[in-house]
C-alpha positions in Angstrom: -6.8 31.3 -128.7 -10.2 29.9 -128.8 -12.3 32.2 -131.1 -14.7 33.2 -128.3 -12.3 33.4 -125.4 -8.9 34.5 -124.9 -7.8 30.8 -123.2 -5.5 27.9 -124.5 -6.9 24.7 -125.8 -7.9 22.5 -123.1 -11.2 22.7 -122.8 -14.6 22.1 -124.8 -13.8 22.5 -128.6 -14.9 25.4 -130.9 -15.1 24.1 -133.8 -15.4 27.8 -135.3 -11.9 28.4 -133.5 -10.2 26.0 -135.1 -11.2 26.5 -138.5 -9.3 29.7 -138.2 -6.5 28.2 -138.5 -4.3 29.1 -135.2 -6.5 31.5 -133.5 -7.0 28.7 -130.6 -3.1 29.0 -129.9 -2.7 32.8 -130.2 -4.7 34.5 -127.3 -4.3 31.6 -125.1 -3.5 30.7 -121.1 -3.6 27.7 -119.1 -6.6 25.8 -120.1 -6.7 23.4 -117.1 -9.1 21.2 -115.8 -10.2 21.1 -112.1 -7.5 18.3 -111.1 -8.0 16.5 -108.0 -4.5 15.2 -106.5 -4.9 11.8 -104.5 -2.6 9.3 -102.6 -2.0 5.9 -103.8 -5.0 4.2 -102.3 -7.6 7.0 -103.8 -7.9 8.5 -100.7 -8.4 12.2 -100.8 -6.0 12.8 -98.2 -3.2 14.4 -100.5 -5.5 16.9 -101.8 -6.4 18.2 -98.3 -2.6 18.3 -98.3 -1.9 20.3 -101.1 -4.9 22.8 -100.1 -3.1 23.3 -96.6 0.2 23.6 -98.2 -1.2 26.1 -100.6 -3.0 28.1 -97.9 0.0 28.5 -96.0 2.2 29.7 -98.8 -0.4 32.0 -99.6 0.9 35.7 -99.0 -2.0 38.5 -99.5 -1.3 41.0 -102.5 -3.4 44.4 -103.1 -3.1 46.9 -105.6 -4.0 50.5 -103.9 -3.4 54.0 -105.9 -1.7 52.0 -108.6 1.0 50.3 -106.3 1.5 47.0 -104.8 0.7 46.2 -101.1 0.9 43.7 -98.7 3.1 40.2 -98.0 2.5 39.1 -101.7 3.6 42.7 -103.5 6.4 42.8 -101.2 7.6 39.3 -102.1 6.6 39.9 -106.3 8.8 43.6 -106.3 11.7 42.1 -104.4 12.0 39.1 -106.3 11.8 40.8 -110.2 13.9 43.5 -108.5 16.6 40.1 -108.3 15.8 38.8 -111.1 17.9 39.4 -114.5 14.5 38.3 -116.8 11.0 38.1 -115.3 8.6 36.0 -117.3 4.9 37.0 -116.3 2.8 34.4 -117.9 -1.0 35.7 -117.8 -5.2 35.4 -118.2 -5.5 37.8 -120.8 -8.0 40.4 -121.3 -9.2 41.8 -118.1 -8.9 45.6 -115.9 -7.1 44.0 -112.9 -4.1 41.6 -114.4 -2.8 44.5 -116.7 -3.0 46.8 -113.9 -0.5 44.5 -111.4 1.8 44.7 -114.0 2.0 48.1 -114.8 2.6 48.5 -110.9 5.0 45.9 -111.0 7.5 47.3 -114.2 6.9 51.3 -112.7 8.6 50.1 -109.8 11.1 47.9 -111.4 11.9 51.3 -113.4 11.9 53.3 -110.1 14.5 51.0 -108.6 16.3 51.1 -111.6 15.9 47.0 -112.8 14.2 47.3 -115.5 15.5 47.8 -119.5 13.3 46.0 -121.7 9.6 44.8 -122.0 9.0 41.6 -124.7 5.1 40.8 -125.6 3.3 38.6 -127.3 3.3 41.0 -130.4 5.0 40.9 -133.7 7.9 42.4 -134.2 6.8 44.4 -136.9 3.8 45.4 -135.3 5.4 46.0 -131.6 7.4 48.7 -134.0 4.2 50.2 -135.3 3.2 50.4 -131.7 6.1 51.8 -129.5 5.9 54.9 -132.7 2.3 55.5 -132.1 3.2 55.3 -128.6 5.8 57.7 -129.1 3.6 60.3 -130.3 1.0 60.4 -127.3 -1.9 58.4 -126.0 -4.3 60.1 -128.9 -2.3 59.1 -131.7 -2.4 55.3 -130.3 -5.9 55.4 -129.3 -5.9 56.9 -132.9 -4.1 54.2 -134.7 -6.5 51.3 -132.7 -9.2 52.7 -134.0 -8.4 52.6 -137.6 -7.1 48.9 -136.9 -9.5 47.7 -134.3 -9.1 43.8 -134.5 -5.2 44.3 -135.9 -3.6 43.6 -132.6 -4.7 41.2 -129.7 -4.6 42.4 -125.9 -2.6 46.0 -126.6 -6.1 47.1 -128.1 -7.7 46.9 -124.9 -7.4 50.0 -122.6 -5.5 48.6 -119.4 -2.8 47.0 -121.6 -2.2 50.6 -123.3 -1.7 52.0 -119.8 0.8 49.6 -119.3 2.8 50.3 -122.6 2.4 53.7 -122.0 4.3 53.2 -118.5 7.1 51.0 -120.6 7.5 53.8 -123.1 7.2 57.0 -121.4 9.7 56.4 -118.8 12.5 54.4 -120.6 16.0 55.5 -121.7 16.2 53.1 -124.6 15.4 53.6 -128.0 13.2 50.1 -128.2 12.2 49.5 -125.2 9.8 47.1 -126.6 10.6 43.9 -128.2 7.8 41.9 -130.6 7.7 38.2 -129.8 5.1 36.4 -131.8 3.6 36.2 -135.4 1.4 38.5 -137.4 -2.2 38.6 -136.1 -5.0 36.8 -138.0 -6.8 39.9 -138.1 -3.7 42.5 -139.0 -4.1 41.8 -142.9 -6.0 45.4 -143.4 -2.8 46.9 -141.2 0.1 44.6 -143.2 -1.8 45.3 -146.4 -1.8 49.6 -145.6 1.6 49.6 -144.9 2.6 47.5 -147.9 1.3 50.0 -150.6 2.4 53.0 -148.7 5.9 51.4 -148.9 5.4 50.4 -152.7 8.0 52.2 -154.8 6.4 51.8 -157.9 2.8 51.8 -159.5 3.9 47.5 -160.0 4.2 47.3 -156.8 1.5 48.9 -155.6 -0.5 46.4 -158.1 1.1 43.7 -157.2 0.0 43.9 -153.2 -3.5 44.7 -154.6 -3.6 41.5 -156.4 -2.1 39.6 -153.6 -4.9 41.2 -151.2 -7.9 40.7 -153.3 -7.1 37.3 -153.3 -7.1 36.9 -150.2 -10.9 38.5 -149.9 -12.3 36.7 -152.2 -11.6 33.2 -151.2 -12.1 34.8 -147.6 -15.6 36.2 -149.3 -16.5 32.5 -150.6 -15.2 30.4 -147.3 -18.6 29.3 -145.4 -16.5 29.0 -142.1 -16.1 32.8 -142.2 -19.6 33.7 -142.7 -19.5 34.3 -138.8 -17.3 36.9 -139.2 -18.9 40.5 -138.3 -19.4 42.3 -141.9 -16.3 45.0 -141.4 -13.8 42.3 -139.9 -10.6 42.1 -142.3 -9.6 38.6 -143.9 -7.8 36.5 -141.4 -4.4 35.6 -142.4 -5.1 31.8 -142.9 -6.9 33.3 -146.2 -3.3 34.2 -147.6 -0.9 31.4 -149.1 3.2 32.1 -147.9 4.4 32.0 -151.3 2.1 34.9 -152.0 3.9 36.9 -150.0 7.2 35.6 -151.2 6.8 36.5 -154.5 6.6 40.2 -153.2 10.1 40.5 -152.0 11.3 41.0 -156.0 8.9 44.6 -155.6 10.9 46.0 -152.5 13.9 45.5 -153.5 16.2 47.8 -150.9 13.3 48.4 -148.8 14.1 46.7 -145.1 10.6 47.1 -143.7 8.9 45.8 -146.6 10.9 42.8 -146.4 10.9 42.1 -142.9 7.2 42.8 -142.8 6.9 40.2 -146.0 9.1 37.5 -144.3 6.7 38.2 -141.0 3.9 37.7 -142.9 4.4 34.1 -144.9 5.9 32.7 -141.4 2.9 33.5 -139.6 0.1 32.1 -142.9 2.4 28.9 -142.3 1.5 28.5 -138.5 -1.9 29.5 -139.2 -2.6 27.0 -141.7 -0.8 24.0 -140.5 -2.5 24.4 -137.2 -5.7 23.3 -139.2 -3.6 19.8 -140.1 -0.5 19.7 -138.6 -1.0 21.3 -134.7 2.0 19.6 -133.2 3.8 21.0 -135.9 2.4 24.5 -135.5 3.1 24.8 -132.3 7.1 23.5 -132.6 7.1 26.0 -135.0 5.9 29.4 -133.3 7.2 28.4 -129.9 11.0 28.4 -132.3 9.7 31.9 -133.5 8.6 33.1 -130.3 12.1 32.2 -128.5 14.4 33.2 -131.5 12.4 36.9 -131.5 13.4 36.9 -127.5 17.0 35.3 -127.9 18.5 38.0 -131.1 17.5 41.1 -129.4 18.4 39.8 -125.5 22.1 38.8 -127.2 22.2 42.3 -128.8 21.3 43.9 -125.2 23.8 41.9 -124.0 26.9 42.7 -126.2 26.0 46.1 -126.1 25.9 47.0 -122.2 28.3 46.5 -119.1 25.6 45.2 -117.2 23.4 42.1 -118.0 20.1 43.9 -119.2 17.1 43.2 -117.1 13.7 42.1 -119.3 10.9 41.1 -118.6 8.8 39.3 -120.6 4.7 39.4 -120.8 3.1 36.4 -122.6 0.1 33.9 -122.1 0.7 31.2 -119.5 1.9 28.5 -121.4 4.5 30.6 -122.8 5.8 31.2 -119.8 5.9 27.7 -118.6 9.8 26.0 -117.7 9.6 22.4 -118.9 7.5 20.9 -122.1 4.3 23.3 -122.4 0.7 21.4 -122.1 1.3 22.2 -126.1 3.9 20.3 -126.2 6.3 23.4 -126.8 9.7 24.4 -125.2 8.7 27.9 -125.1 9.8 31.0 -124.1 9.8 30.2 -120.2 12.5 28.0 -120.9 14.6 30.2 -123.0 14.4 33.0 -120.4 15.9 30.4 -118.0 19.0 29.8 -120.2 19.4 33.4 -121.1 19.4 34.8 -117.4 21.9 32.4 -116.3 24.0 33.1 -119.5 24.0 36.5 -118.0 24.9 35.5 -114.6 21.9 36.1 -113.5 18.5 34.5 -112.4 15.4 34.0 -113.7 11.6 34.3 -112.2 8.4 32.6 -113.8 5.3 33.9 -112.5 2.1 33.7 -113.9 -0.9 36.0 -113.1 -4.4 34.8 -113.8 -7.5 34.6 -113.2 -9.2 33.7 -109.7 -12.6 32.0 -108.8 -15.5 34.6 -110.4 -13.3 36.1 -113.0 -14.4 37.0 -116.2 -12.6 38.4 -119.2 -12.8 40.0 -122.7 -13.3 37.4 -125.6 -12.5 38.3 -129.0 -14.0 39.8 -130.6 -16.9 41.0 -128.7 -18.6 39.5 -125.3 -16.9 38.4 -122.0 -16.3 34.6 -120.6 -14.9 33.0 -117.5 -11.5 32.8 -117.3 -10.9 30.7 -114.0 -9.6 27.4 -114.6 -7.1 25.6 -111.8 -9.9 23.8 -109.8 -10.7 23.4 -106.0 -7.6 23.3 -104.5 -6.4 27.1 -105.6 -9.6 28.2 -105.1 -9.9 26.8 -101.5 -6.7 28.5 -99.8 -7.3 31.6 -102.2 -10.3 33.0 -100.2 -11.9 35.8 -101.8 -8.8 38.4 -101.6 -5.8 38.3 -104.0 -2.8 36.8 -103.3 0.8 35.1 -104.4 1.3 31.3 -103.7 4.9 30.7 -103.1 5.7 27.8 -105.3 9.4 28.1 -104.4 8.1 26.8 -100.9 5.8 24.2 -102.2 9.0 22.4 -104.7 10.6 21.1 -102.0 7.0 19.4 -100.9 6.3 17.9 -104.1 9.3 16.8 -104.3 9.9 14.8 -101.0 6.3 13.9 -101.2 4.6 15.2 -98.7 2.2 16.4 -100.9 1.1 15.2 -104.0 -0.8 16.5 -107.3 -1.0 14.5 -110.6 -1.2 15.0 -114.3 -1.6 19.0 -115.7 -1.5 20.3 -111.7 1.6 18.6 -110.6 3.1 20.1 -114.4 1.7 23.3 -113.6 3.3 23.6 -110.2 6.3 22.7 -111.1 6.7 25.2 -114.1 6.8 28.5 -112.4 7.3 30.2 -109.1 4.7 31.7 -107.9 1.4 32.2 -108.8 -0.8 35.2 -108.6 -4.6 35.0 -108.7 -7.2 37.9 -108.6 -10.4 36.5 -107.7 -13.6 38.5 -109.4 -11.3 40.1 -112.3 -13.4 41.9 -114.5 -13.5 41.9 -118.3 -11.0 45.0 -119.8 -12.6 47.8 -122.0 -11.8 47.9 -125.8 -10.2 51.3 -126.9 -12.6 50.3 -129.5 -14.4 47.4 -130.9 -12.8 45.0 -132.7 -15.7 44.7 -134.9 -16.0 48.1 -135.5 -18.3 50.6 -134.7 
């Protein structure tokens, strides 16, 4: 993620974002340019071409009294309904996205198609979550508060609702499955639950030492300075081996040492992302698809029926094909693991449409529109679903044409949901504190 936007890189550089060591890949979507598709003698025929082919694939979605309406919700229910995983790749961070999907999984759950949620969480965390969650919306709201800036996207009040929809009305005991790595900003929250789990005054010293470390070379970093006074030390501040040499003081404890393991894999993304991004990104897209593949296997072995997940991640993630990171993410994997079930599988991304804004991290609001002309053009100024299923067999044949991150972008999922004029969602509360 950049630091003052929840997008992918892509676009203009923040140099402040990138000193912090990962953040520019964590909160991210698709990052495109405006991309103009044109025939072989520069003509601008083809992109005329693609905007008609877009426009007619183009079926109209609402959202009215919490439930999907029209040609486009129609065609988005029956499909997941179909489907044995459902990846919905997303803009993060604003009322209206959060909101489709929460319609979306309370009818999957109505229709009975729907077992498992997986989000761009950590495991760890996504277990702190669904037991907050557990106890009632106060006790969450609660938990956010003490924690503001711990966890990305789930601190923001339309993504609770949707959790709360998960949680409340499933049979299983984890309904909820934690993708991704630590959070920069989680290190108060890792740190908390690390001497409450201490079984011993030397353990309890031992964290302490570990954390104050962390602060002060935090406390003496000029990129930081930024930073609003009461946010925690970001992760990038903490060396894996420091949290290696912990495991010897939990000895027989298994959330100590899963949150320790957690917590030097995701200091090694942060910081290689500073000198090594290629290699950061090979390495968390690997984390991110073996956190989906163990517990879909264990769904799997466990149940007569192939379960039915669906998984909720930034648009790249959900992308079939190399990411524009480079990545074989989790898009892919959720291919491979539907048909291993002998089932199917459905990319979608919802994002952002033309005159969108959302919630940047970790306090303002930016654009968030980014796929150009042609999407905005047969769009109009309602929501709606383009088809891509329709438009393959186009692109493929040629009669239309797109080039470069467009054409990649097509082909990855399909269908595509944009909500022109989202608005930016409302912290349960700020980030930076209050």
């Amino acid at each position: 993620m950049r630091f003052a936007n929840y997008s992918l890189p892509g676009e203009s550089p923040v140099p402040f974002a990138v000193c912090l060591a990962g953040l520019i890949l964590l909160l991210g979507f698709l990052g495109m340019s405006p991309i103009a598709a044109q025939d072989p003698s520069g003509a601008d025929t083809a992109a005329t071409t693609l905007t008609e082919a877009l426009r007619s694939h183009r079926l109209p979605l609402q959202l009215e009294a919490g439930a999907l309406r029209g040609a486009g919700g129609v065609w988005l229910r029956e499909q997941a309904a179909k489907a044995t995983v459902v990846t919905l790749g997303e803009s993060h961070a604003t009322q209206e996205i959060p909101a489709v999907m929460t319609a979306l999984i309370k009818d999957l759950q109505a229709a009975d198609a729907f077992d498992y949620l997986a989000i761009e969480v950590s495991p760890w965390t996504t277990d702190r979550i669904t037991e907050r969650l557990r106890e009632g919306p106060a006790a969450y709201d609660a938990f956010i508060e003490q924690y503001p800036a711990a966890i990305p996207f789930y601190n923001l009040k339309p993504e609770r609702d949707l959790l709360q929809q998960v949680v409340a009305h499933s049979e299983h005991d984890a309904p909820l499955w934690g993708l991704d790595q630590i959070f920069a900003f989680a290190t108060s929250l890792a740190f908390d639950r690390l001497e409450a789990l201490a079984p011993s005054a030397e353990a309890r010293a031992a964290v302490r030492a570990v954390r104050a470390a962390g602060k002060t070379k935090s406390a003496e970093d000029p990129r930081l300075q930024e930073l609003p006074a009461r946010m925690p030390p970001p992760l990038s501040m903490y060396s894996p081996p420091a949290f290696d040499s912990l495991h010897s003081h939990f000895e027989g404890i298994g959330e100590a040492q899963r949150l320790l393991k957690e917590l030097a894999i995701s200091a090694r993304i942060y910081r290689l992302n500073d000198t090594d991004n290629y290699r950061a990104n090979q390495i968390r897209a690997r984390y991110l698809r073996d956190n989906l593949r163990r517990p879909a296997l264990q769904a799997h072995a466990s149940s007569d029926d192939a379960p039915q997940i669906v998984i909720k991640v930034g648009g790249y993630h959900a992308f079939r094909g190399l990411t524009p990171n480079h990545a074989l993410d989790v898009g892919n994997l959720a291919v491979a693991l539907a048909r291993m079930m002998g089932g199917e599988a459905l990319n979608i991304v919802i994002g952002c449409g033309p005159g969108s804004k959302s919630t940047t991290f970790p306090a303002g609001t930016g654009d968030c529109y980014r796929l150009g002309e042609s999407f905005a053009e047969a769009l109009g100024d309602q929501p709606g679903l383009f088809d891509l299923t329709a438009i393959h067999p186009l692109l493929h044949d040629g009669t239309i044409a797109a080039e470069g991150r467009l054409e990649d972008f097509l082909w990855a999922y399909d269908a595509i949901v944009l909500i022109p004029n989202a608005t930016p969602a409302e912290p349960i509360a700020p980030p930076t504190g209050r």
